[in-house]
C-alpha beads as a LAMMPS data file, in Angstrom:
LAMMPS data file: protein, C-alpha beads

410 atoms
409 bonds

1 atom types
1 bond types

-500.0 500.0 xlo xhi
-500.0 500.0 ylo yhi
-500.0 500.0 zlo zhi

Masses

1 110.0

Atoms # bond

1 1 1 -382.269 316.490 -309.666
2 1 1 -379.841 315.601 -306.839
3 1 1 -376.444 314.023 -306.459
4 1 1 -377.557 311.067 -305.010
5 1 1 -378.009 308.973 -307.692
6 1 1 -374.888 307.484 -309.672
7 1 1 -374.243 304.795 -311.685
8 1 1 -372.819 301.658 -309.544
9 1 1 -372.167 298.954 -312.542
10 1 1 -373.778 296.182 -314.533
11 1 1 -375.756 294.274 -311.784
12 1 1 -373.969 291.013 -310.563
13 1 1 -375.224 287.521 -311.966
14 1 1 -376.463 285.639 -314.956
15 1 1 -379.179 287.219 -316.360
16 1 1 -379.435 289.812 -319.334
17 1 1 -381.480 290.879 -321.940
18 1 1 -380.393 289.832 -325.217
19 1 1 -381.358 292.218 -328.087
20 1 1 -380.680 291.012 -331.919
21 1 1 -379.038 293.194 -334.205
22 1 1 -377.495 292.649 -337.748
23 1 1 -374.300 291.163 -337.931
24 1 1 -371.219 292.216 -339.916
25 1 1 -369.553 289.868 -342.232
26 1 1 -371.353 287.176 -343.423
27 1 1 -374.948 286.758 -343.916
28 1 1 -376.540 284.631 -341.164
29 1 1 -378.614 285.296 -338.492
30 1 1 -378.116 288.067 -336.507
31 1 1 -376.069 288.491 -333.398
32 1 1 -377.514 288.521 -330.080
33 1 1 -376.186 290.998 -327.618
34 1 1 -376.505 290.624 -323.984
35 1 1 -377.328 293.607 -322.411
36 1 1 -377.343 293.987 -318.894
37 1 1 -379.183 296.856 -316.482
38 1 1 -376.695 299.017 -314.619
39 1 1 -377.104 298.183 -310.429
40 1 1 -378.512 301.367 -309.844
41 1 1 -380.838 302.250 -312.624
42 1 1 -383.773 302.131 -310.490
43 1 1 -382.556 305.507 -308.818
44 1 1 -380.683 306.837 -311.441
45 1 1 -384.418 306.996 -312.962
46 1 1 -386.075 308.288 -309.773
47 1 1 -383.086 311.419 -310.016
48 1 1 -384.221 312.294 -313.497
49 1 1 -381.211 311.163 -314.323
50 1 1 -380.222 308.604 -317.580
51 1 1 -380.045 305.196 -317.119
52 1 1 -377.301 302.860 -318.143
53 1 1 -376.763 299.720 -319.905
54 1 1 -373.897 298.012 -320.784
55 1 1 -373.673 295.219 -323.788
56 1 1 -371.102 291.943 -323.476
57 1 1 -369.483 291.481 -327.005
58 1 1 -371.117 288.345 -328.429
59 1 1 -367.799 287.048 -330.307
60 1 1 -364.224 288.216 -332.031
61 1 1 -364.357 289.813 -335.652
62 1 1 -361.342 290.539 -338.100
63 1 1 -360.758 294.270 -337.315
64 1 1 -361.375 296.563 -340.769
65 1 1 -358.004 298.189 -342.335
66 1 1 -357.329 301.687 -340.940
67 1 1 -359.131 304.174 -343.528
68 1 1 -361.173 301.698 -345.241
69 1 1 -363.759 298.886 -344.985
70 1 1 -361.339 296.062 -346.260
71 1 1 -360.117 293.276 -343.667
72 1 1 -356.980 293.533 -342.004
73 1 1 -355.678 290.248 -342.833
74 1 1 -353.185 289.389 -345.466
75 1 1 -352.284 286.070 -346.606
76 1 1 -348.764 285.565 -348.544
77 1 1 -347.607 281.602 -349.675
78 1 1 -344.633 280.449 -351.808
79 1 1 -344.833 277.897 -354.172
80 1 1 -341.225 276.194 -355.762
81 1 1 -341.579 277.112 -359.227
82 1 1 -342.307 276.614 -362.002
83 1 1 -345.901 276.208 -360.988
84 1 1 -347.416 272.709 -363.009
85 1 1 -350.436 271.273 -362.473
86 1 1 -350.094 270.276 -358.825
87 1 1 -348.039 272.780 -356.823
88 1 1 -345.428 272.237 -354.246
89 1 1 -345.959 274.261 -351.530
90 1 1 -342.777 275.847 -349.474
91 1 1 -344.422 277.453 -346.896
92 1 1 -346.035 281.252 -346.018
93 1 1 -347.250 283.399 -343.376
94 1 1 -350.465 286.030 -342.092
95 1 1 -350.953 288.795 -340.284
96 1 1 -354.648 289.768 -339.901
97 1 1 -356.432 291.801 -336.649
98 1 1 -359.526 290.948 -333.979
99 1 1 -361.676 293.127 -332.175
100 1 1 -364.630 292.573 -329.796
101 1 1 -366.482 296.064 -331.177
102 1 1 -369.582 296.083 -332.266
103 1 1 -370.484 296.666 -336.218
104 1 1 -371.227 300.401 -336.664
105 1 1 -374.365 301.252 -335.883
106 1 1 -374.699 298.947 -333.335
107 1 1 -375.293 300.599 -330.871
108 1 1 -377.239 303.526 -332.135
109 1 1 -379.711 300.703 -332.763
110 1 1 -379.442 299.248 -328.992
111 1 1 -380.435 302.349 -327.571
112 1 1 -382.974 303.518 -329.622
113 1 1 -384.623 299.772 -329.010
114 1 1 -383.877 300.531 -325.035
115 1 1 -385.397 303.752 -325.198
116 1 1 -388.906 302.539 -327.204
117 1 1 -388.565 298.905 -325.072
118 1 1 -388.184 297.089 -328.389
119 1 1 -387.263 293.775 -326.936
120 1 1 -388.368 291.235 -325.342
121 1 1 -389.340 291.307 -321.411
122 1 1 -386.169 291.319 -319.169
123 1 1 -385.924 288.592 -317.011
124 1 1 -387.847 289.099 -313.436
125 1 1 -384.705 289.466 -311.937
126 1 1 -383.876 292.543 -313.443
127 1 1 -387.153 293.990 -315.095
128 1 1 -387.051 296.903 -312.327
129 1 1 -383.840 297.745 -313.479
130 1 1 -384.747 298.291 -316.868
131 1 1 -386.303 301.621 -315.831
132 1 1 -386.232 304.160 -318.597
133 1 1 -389.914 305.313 -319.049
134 1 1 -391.341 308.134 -321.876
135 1 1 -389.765 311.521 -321.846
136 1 1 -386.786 310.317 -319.479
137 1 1 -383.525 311.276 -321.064
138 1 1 -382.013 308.913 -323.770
139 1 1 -380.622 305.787 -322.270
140 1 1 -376.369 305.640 -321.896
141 1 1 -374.896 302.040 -323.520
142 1 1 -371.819 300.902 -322.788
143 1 1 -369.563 298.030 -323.051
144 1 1 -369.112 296.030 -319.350
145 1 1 -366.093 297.098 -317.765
146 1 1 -362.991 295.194 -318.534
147 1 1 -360.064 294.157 -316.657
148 1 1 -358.038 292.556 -318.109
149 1 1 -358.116 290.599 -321.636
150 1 1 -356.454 287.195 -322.243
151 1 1 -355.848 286.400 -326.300
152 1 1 -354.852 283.528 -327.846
153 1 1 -355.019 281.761 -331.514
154 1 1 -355.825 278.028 -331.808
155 1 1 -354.840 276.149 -334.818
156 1 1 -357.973 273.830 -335.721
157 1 1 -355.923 270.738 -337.066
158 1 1 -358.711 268.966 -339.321
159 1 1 -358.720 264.871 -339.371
160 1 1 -357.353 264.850 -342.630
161 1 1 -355.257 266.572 -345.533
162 1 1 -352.138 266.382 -346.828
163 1 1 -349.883 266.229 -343.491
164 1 1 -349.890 268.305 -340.290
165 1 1 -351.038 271.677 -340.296
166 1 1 -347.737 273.167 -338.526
167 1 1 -347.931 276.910 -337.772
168 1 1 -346.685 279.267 -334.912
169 1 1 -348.485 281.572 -333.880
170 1 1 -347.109 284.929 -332.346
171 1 1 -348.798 287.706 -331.249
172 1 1 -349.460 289.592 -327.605
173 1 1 -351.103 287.347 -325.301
174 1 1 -352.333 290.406 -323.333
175 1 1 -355.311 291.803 -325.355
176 1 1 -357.249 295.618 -324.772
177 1 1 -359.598 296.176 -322.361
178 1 1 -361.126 299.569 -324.306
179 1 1 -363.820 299.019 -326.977
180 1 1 -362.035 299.895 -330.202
181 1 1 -358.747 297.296 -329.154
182 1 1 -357.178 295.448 -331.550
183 1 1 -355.303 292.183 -331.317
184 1 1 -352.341 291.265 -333.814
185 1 1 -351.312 288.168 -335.200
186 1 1 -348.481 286.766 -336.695
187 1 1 -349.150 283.169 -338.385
188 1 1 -346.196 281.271 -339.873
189 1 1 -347.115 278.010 -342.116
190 1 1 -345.472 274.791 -342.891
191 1 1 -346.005 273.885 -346.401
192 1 1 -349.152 271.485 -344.944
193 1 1 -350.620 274.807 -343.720
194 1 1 -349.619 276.902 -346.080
195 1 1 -351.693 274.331 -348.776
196 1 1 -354.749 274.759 -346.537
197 1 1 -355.293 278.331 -346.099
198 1 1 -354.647 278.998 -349.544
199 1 1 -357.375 275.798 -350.674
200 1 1 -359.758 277.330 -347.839
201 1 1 -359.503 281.006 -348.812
202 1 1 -359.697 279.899 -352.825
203 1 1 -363.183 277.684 -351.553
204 1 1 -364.352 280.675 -349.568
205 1 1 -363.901 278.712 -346.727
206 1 1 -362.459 280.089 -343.295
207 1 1 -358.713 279.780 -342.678
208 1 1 -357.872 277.512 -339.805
209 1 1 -357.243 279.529 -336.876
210 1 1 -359.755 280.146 -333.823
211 1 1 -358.967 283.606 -331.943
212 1 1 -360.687 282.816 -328.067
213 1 1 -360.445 286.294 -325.767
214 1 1 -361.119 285.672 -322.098
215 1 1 -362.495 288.469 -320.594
216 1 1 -362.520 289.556 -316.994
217 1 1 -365.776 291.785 -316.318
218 1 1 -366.746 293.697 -313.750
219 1 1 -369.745 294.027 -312.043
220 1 1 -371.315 295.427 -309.206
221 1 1 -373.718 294.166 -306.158
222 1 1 -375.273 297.694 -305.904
223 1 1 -377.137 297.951 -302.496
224 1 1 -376.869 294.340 -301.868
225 1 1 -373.812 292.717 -299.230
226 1 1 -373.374 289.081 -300.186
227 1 1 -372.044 286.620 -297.613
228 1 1 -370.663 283.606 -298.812
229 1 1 -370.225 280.515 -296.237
230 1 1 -366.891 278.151 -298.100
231 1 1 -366.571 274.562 -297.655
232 1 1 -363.651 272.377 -298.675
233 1 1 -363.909 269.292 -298.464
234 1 1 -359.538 268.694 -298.487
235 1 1 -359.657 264.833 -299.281
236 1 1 -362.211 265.085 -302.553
237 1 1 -360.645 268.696 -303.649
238 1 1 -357.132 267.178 -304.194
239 1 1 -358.859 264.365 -305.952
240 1 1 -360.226 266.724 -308.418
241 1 1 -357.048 268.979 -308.711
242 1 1 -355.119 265.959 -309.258
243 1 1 -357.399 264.607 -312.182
244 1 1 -356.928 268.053 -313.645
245 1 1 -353.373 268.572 -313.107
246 1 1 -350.992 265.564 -311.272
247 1 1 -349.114 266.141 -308.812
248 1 1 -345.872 267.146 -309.516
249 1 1 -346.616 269.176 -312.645
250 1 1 -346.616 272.874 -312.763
251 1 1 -350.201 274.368 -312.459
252 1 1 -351.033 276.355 -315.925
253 1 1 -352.128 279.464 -314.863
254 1 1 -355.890 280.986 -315.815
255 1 1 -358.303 279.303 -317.729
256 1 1 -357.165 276.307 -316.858
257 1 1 -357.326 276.720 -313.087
258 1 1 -360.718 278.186 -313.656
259 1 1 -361.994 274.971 -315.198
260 1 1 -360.453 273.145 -312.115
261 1 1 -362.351 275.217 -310.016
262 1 1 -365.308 274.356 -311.710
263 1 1 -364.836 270.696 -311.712
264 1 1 -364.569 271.092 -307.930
265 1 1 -367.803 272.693 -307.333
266 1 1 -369.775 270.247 -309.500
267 1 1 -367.921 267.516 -307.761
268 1 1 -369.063 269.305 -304.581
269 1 1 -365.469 269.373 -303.337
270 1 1 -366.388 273.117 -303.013
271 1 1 -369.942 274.228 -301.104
272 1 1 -371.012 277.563 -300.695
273 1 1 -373.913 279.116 -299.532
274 1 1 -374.543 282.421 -300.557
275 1 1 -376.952 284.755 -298.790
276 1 1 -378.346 288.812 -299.518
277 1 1 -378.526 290.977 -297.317
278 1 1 -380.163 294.490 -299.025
279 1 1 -381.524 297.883 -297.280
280 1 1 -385.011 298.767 -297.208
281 1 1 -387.092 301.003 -299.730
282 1 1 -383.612 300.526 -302.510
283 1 1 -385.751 299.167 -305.115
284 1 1 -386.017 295.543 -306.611
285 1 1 -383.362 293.558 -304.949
286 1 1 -381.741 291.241 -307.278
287 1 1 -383.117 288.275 -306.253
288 1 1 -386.262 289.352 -306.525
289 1 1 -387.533 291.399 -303.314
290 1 1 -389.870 293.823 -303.481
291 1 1 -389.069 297.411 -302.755
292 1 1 -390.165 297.442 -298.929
293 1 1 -389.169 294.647 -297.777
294 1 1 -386.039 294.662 -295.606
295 1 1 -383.971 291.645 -296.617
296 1 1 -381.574 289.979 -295.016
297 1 1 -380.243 287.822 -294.958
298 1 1 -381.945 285.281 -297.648
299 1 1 -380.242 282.799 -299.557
300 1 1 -379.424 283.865 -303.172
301 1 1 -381.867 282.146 -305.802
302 1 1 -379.832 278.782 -306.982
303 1 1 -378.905 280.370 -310.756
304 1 1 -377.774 284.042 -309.462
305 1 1 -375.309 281.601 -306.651
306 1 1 -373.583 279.306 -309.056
307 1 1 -372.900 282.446 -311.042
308 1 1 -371.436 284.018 -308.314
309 1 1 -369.502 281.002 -307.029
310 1 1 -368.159 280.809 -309.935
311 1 1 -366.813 284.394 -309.472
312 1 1 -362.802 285.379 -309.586
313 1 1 -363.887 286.732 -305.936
314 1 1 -364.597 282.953 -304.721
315 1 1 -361.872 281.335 -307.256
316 1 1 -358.934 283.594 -305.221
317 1 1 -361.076 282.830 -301.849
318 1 1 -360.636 278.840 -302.418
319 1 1 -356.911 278.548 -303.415
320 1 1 -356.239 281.287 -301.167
321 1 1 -357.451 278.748 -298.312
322 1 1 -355.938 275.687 -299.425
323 1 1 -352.723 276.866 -301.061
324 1 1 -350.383 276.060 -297.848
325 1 1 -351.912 272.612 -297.718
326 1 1 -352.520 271.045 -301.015
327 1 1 -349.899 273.113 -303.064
328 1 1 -345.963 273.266 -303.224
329 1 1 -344.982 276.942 -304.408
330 1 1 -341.359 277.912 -305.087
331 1 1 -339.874 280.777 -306.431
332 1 1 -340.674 281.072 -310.287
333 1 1 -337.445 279.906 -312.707
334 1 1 -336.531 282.268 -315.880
335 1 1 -338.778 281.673 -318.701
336 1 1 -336.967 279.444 -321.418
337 1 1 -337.814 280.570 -324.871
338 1 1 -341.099 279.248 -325.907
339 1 1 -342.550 278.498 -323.265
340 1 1 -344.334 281.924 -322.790
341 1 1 -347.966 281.660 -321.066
342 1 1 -351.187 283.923 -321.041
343 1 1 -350.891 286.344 -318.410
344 1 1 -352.020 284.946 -315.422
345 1 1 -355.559 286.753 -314.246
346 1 1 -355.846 288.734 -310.948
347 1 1 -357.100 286.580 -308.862
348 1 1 -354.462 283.463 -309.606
349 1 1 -351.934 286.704 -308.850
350 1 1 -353.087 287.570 -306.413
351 1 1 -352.738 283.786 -304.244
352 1 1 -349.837 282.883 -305.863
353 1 1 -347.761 285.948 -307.437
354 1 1 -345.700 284.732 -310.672
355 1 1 -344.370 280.866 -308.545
356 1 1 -343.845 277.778 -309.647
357 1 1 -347.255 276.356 -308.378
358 1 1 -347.203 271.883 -308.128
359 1 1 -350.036 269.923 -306.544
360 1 1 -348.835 267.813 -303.152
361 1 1 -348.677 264.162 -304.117
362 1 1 -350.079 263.282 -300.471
363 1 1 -353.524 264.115 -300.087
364 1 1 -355.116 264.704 -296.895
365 1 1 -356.974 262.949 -295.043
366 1 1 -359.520 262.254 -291.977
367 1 1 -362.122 264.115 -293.538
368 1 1 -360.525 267.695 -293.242
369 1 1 -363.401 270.463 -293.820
370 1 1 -361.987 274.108 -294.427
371 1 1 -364.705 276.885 -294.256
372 1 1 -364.587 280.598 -294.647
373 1 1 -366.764 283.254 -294.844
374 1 1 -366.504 286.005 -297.678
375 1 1 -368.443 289.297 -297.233
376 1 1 -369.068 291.131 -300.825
377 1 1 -370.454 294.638 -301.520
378 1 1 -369.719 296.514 -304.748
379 1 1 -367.492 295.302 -307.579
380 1 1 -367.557 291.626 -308.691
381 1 1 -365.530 289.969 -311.912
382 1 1 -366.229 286.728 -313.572
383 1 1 -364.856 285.677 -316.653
384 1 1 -366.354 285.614 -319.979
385 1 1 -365.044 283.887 -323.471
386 1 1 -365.309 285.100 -326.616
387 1 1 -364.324 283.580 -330.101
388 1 1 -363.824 284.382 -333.654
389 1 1 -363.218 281.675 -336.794
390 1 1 -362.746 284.647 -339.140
391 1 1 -365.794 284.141 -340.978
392 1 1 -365.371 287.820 -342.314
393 1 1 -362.208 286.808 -344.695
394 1 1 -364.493 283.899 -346.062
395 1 1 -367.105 286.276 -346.811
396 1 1 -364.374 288.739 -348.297
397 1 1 -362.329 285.998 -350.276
398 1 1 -365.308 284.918 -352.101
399 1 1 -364.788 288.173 -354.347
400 1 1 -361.938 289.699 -353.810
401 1 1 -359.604 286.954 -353.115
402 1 1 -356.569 289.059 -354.462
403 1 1 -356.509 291.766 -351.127
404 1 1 -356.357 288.888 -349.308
405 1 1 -354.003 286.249 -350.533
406 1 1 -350.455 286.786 -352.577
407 1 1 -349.056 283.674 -353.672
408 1 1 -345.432 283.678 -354.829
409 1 1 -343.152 280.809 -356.942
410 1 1 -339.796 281.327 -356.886

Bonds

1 1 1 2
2 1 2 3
3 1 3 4
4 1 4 5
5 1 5 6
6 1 6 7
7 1 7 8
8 1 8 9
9 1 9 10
10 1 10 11
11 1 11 12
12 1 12 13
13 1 13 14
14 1 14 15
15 1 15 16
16 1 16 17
17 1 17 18
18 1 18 19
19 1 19 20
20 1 20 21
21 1 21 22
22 1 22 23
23 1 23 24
24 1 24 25
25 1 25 26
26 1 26 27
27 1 27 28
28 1 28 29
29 1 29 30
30 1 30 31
31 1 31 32
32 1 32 33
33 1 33 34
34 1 34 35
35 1 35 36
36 1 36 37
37 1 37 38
38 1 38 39
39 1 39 40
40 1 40 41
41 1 41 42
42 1 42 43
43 1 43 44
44 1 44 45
45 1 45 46
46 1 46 47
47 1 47 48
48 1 48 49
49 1 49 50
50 1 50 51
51 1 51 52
52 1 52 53
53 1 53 54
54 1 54 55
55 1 55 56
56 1 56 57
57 1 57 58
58 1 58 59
59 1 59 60
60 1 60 61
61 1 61 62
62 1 62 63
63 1 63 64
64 1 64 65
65 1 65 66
66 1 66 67
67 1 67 68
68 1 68 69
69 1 69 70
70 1 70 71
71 1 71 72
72 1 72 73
73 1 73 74
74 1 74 75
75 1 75 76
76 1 76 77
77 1 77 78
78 1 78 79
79 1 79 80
80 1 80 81
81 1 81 82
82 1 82 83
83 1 83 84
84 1 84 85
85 1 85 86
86 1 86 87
87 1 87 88
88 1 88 89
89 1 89 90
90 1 90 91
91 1 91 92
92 1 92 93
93 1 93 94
94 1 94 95
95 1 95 96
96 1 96 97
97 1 97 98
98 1 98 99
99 1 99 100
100 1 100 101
101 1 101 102
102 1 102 103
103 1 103 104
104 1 104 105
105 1 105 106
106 1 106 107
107 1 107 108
108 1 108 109
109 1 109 110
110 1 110 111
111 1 111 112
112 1 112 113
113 1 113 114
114 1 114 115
115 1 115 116
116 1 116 117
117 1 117 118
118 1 118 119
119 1 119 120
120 1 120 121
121 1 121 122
122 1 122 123
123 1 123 124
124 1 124 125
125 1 125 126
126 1 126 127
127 1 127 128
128 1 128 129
129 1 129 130
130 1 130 131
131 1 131 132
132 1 132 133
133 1 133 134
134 1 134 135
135 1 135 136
136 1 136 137
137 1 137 138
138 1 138 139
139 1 139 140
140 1 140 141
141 1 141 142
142 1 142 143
143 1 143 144
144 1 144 145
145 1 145 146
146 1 146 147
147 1 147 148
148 1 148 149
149 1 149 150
150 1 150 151
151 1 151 152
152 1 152 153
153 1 153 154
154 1 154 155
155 1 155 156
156 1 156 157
157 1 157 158
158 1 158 159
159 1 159 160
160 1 160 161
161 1 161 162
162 1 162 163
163 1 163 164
164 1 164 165
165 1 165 166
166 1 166 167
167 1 167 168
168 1 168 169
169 1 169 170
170 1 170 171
171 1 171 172
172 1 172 173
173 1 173 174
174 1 174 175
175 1 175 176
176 1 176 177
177 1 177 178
178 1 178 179
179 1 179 180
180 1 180 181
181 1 181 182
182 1 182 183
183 1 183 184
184 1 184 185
185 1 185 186
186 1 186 187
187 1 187 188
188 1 188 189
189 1 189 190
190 1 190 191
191 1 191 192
192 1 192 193
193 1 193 194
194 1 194 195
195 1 195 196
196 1 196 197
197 1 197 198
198 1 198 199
199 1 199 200
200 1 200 201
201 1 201 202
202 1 202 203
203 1 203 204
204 1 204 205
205 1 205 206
206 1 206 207
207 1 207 208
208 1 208 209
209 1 209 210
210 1 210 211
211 1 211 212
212 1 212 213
213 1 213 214
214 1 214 215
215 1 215 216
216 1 216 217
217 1 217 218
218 1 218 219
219 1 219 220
220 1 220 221
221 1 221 222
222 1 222 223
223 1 223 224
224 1 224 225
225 1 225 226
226 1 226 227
227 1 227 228
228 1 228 229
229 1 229 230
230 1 230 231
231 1 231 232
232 1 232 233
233 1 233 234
234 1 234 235
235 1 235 236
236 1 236 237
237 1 237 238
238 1 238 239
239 1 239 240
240 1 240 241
241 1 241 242
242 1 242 243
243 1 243 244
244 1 244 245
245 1 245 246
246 1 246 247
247 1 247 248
248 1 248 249
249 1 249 250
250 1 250 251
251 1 251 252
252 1 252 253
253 1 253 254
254 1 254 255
255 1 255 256
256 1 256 257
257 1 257 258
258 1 258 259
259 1 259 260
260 1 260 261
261 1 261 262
262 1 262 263
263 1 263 264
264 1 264 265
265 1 265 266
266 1 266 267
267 1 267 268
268 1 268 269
269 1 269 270
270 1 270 271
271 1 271 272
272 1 272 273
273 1 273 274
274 1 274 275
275 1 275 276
276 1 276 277
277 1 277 278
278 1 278 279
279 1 279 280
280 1 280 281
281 1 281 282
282 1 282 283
283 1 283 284
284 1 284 285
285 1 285 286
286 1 286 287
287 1 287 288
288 1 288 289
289 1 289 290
290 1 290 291
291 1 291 292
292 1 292 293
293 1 293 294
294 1 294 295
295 1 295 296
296 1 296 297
297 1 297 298
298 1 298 299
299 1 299 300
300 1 300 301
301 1 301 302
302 1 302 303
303 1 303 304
304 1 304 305
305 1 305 306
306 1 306 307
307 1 307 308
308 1 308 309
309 1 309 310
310 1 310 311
311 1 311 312
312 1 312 313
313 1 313 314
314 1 314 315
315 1 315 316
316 1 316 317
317 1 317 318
318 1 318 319
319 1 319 320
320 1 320 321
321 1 321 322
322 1 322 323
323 1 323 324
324 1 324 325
325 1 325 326
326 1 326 327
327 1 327 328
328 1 328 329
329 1 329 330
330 1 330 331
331 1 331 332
332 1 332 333
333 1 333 334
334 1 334 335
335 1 335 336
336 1 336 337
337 1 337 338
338 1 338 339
339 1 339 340
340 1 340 341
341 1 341 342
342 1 342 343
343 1 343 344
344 1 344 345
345 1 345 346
346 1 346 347
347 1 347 348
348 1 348 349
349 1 349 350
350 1 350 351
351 1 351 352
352 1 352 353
353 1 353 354
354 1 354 355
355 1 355 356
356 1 356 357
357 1 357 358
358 1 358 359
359 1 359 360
360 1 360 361
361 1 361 362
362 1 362 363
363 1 363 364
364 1 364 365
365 1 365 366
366 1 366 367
367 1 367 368
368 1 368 369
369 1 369 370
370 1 370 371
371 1 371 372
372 1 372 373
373 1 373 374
374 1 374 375
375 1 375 376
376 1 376 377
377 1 377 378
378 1 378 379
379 1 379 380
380 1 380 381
381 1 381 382
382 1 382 383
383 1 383 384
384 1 384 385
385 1 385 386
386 1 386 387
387 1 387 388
388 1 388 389
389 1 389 390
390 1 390 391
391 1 391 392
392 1 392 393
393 1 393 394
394 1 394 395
395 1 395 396
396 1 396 397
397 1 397 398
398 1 398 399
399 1 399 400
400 1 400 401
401 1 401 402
402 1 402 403
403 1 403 404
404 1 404 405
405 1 405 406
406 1 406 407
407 1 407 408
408 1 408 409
409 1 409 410
């Protein structure tokens, strides 16, 4: 065994390897987990040493009490007594924790499915990668690295019921980037609301709240440099920007300027082309190579290059180039209460810092063409969302309603 071989990251891209196991909470079909190969497995096995493999959480769960297996959620209403036959409703709150983590046992099961090759056949891209062979050491499974976490709670406001489901929500928009992290929630109803969580949690039915976590992974190009050739096309990219946000208005920051970005790559205001480059004898290149053949450059296979133009590494690229021209960016004002936002991700800090961002109401024109070339080894982060309806306090209410729900008439 040498020191040559370490583990780089999950290798770049789309594909994975998704591996069923059983699902906590409610009965249903099981959840798939997408595991993906670690860049440098195929040397890490070579070394003697154990591969790695890293699962992406398939979806938000209510976290268990500390101690116990109940659900940490708790559900407390007033009604204006006495109670008759068809109560009035004041109002209530509910406080109840999410977590990405896997149900115990989990991963036990992963690895020993990894180890046996229990699953079905990787994806070409990455079936070198998924090297561990009889009598190597057990594989190592962990979660893809995370950088940062962005929470939030949506209210699902159904077409009907007795009048509008009003709630705040408060809770840390910053989520954990570790494996056992919690978010917390703080829920206050109107008496609308209040009515509908308790007639959904009496039904067995799912209170109203969505919990969506957008992660920012990390991944790695192992041996591979990527070169990226940009270009903006000025006139159509501030036609885009301007259908998503007008001009004037200040620029939400995150998900929302991701979903821009997209817009403007389908619209082909944004054009990349996206080329490996990859040493000799390093094993399977991602996009397919075989092991002695010297590549480079050769354009990335279409799939693997939307995913990676897609990429927080290409998103701070693209406004980085066009922020002078299409964007006016002042100093950022004091926040006024309420109006807190998710915490803006890296790369959107990175171009603009914590300003005021507005789209230019003049767009230009003459046919203006940016380009820019972007050279990439190593890490690479892309974002990846999550969500929860809190099936599990459904499941839960349908027999032991009382942990869950205190109602109140005073």
């Amino acid at each position: 065994m040498s020191d040559n071989a370490f583990p780089a990251g999950p290798v770049f891209g789309p594909d994975s390897l998704v591996i069923d196991i059983d699902g906590s909470g409610p009965p249903g079909p099981a959840d798939g987990v997408r595991i993906r190969p670690d860049a440098a497995n195929t040397a890490l096995a070579a070394d003697g040493r154990p591969t790695r493999y890293y699962f992406q959480p398939p979806r938000v769960t209510v976290a268990p009490r500390g101690g116990g297996p109940d659900l940490d959620f708790s559900a407390t209403v007033t009604l204006q007594g006495p109670v008759g036959p068809d109560p009035e409703y004041l109002g209530g709150s509910c406080t109840f924790s999410c977590t990405a983590a896997l149900p115990d046992g989990a991963e036990a099961r992963i690895i020993q499915k990894l180890a046996a090759h229990e699953h079905p056949d990787p994806p070409a891209r990455i079936a070198a990668l998924f090297a561990h062979r009889p009598g190597d050491p057990a594989p190592e499974l962990l979660m893809v690295p995370i950088t940062a976490n962005a929470v939030s709670c949506v209210v699902e406001h159904p077409p009907t019921g007795p009048g509008p489901l009003l709630m705040s929500v408060q809770g840390g928009p910053g989520g954990g980037i570790d494996i056992l992290a919690r978010s917390s929630f703080l829920v206050s109803f109107s008496p609308a609301a209040a009515e509908a969580v308790v007639t959904n949690l009496r039904d067995a039915a799912a209170p109203p709240f969505l919990v969506r976590n957008v992660l920012t992974e990390q991944f790695d190009t192992g041996p591979s440099t990527l070169e990226t050739d940009v270009n903006v096309d000025m006139e159509k990219l501030h036609g885009v920007f301007a259908a998503a946000v007008p001009p004037g208005e200040p620029w939400p920051r995150g998900d929302a300027a991701g979903a821009a970005f997209r817009a403007a790559v389908a619209a082909g205001a944004v054009r990349t082309r996206v080329t490996e480059t990859r040493p000799a004898g390093t094993g399977t290149a991602p996009s397919g190579n075989g092991p002695t053949t010297p590549v480079g450059p050769v354009l990335l296979d279409p799939a693997v290059a939307a995913w990676f133009s897609d990429s927080d590494e290409l998103r701070k690229s693209v406004f980085g180039l066009v922020a002078t021209s299409l964007f006016d960016v002042t100093p950022a004002g004091a926040p006024q209460p309420g109006q807190g936002e998710p915490p803006a991700p890296a790369w959107w800090t990175e171009v603009f810092g914590d300003a005021r961002v507005t789209l230019k109401s003049e767009s230009p024109t003459g046919g203006v063409q940016l380009q820019q070339s972007l050279i990439t080894q190593g890490t690479v982060t892309a974002e990846h969302t999550i969500e929860g309806n809190l099936a599990e306090v459904a499941e839960a209410a349908r027999t032991q309603l009382d942990k869950y729900l205190t109602v109140i008439a005073i």
